[in-house]
N, C-alpha and C positions, 0 to 999 in steps of 0.2 A: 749401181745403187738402185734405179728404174728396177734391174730383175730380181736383185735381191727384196726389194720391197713387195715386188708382183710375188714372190715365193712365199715371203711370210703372208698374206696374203689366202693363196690358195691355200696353206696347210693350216688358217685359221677356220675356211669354210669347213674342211676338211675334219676337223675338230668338232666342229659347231653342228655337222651330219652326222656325225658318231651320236655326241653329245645326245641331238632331236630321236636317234634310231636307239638309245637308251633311253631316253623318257616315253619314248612310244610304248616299247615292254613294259614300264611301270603301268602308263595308263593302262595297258590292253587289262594289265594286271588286275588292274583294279577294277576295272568294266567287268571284269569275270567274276569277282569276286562279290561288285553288287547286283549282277543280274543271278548268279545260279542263285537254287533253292538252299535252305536249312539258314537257320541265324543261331550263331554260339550264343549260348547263355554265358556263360564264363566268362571272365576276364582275366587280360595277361597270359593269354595260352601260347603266345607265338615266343616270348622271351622268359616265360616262369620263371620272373626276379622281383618280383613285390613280396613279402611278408607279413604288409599290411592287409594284402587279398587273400592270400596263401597258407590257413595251415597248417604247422608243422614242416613249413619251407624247411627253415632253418636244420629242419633234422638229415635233408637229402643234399647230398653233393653236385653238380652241374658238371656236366660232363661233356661231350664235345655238341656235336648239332646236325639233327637230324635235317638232312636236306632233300627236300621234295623236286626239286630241277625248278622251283621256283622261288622258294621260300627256304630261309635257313631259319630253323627252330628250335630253340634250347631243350639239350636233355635231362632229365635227371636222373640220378640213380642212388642207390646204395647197396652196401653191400650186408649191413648190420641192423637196419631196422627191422621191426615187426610189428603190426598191431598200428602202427604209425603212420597213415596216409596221408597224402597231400592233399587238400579238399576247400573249397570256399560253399558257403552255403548258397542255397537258390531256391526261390517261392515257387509252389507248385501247387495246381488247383485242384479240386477232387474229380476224381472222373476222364482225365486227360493222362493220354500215354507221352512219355520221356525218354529219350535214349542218351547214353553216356556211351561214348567212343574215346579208342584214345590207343596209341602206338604202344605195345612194349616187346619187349629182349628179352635173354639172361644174356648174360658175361660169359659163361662157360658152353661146355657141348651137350649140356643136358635139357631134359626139358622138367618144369619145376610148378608146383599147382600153389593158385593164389584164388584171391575173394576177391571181388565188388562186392562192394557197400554203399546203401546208400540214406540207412539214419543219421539223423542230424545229432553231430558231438557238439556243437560249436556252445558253450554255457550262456553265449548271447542270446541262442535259438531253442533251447531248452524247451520254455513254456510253449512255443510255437511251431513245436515239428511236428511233420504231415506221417501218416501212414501211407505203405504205398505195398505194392505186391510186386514181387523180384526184388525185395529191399537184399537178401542176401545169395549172390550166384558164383558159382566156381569154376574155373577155366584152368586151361594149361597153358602158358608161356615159352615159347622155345629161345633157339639162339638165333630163329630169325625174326626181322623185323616185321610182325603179324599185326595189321590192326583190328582190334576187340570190339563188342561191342555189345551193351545191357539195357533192355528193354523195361522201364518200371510202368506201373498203372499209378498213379496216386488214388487213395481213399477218401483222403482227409485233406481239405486245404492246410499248408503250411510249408516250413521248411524242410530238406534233404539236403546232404552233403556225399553227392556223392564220389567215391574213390575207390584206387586199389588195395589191398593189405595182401600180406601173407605172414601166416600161423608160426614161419618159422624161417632161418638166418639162413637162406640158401644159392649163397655166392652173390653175383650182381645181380640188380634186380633195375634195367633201364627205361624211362617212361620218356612221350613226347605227342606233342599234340593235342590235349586233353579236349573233349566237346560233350557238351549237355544242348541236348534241343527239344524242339517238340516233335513230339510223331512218336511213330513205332519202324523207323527207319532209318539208318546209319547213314547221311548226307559225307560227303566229301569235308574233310575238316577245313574250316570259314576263317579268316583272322576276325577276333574275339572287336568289341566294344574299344577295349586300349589298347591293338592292335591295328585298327582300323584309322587310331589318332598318329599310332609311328608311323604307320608307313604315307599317310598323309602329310606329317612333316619329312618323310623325307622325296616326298615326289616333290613338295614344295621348294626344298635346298636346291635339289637337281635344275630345277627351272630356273631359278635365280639365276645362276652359274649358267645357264646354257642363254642369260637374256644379256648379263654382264660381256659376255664372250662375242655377241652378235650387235652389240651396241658398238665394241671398237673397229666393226669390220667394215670399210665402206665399200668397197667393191661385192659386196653378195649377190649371187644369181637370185633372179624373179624364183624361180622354184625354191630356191632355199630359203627363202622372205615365206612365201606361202608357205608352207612344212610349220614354220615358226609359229606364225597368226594360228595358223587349224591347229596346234597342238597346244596353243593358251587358253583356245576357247574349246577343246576336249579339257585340259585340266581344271579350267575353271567347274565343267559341267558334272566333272566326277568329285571335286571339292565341295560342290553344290550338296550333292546327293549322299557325300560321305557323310557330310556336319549332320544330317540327319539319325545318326546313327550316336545314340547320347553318350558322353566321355563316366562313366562310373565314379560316384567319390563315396568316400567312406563317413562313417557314422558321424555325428555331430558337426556338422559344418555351418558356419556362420555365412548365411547369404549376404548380410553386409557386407564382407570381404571378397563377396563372386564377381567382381567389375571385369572378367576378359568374356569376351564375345565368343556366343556358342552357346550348345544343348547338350545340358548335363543330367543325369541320372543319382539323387542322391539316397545311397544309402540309410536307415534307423534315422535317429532322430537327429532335428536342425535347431539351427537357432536363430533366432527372427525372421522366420518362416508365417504362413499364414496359413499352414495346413502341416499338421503330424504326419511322421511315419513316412514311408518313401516318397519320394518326392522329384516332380522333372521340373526344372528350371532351365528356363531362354532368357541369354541377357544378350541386347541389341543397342548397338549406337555408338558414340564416339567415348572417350575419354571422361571428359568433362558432364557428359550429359547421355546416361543410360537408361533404358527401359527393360526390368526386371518380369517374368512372367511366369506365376508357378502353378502347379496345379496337381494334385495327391496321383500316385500311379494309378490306383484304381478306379478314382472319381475325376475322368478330366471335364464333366459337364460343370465341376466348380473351379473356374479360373479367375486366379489374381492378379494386377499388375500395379507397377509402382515405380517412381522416375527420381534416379539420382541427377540432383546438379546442387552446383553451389556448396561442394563436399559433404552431399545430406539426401540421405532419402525420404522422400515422402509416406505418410502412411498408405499399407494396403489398399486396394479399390478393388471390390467382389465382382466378377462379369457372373450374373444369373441366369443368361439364358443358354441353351444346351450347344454344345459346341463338338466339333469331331473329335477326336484324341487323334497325336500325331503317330505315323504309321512307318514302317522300316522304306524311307526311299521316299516318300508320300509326301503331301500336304496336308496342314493340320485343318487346310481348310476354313473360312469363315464367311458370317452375312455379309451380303453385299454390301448394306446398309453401315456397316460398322465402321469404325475410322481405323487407319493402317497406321500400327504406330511404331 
């Protein structure tokens, strides 16, 4: 019994070093992913299954998934669209260069000429779309996996939507990886805003599971204890730095109902908001007693804050004096003098 106890045992360690040498690739993952350059504008690029973000999702089929040796990414395809691209809009300033990147195929053994585009259809965006130069460029697409890439200028502050189309029905047509950034340079494709949320919930499950697993084991090696602790306080560190990276929500969201912890980006317009138009929201604290903090994208020198308890929020409270705006990885920064709330 002694050895059969000593067995189960070691192949518990054994388990629990697999386990740590799997979340160690996630972290590395991730570390890579917040130190290189380029930041996706887009969201949803790594699983393209929102049609709330997306579109004309709905017109493209999903098809298997393209895998980079790290990252498995849905594709899309069809075989019958035209004219029909998959697109979310994105603000763009006058004066500053933009690149769209993005993986495509055909189906067959030919090779087949398509468009980028990148005026804004969206009838939300109508009144507020930018002019830009390279709005309209043409490529050829083969049967191998080629990533593309379209360089625009904007003109005019406002919106673009940009995507692929083709003029006409010719066999399959397979997409994957979509990225919009800044510059006049094609960066290695990023996981997106709500990509950066999946894979953070799932480095987070992994860990559970590898804390649940090393809790029943009482014989563990000193080394295997250490391995454990350095890789809670790597994941805390990349969780730190992820949450900085705002979760995207769509048009009219009631901040009354925002009570989970974290920094959001919300899209058009809110409700019970203390500033129009897009807008970033931090809500901090426990349950019972939250502190809400908002502030317009482009004016974060006017910041609000305001504290639920007692199942009721207090009104707004204006901070007037000029404050950093928060940064990709950064801190938002503030007076010393100020109180930490």
């Amino acid at each position: 019994k002694v050895k059969d106890t000593a067995s189960s045992l070691t192949s518990s360690v054994e388990n629990t070093n697999g386990q740590i040498s799997t979340l160690q690739v996630k972290a590395d993952s991730l570390t890579s992913t917040l130190s290189n350059g380029g930041v996706n504008l887009l969201s949803n690029t790594r699983e393209l299954n929102d049609p709330s973000i997306w579109t004309n999702l709905g017109a493209w089929d999903k098809g298997d998934f393209y895998n980079d040796g790290i990252t498995k990414c849905q594709i899309i395809q069809t075989s019958s669209q035209q004219w029909l691209g998959v697109f979310q809009p994105i603000f763009v300033v006058a004066g500053k260069k933009y690149t769209f990147s993005i993986d495509a195929k055909s189906g067959d053994d030919n090779n087949h000429a398509a468009f980028f585009f990148c005026d804004a259809q969206s009838l939300l965006v109508q009144e507020n779309r930018a002019s830009a130069i390279g709005n309209i460029q043409t490529f050829t697409y083969t049967p191998t996996w080629t990533r593309y890439s379209f360089t625009i200028t904007a003109t005019t502050d406002g919106y673009v939507c940009p995507r692929i189309e083709r003029g006409m029905n010719d066999g399959l047509l397979q997409l994957a990886r979509p990225q919009f950034e800044c510059g006049e340079i094609a960066t290695p494709w990023q996981p997106s805003n709500g990509d950066f949320f999946a894979l953070q919930q799932t480095a987070n499950a992994a860990k559970q599971k590898a804390d649940a697993n090393a809790s029943g084991i009482q014989a563990m090696s000193d080394e295997t204890q250490r391995a454990i602790s350095n890789l809670k306080s790597e994941m805390t560190r990349l969780m730190s730095q992820a949450a900085y990276v705002p979760i995207q929500i769509g048009n009219q969201t009631d901040l009354n109902n925002m009570k989970t912890c974290g920094f959001y980006l919300l899209q058009g317009g809110t409700i019970n908001s203390p500033v129009s138009g897009w807008t970033y929201v931090k809500v901090q604290g426990i349950p019972n007693r939250l502190t809400q903090f908002a502030w317009h994208d482009i004016n974060p020198s006017e910041q609000w804050c305001r504290l639920y308890s007692d199942n009721s929020w207090t009104e707004w409270t204006r901070y007037t004096e000029e404050i950093k705006p928060l940064s990709f990885g950064g801190d938002r920064g503030r007076d010393r003098n100020r109180p930490i709330y």
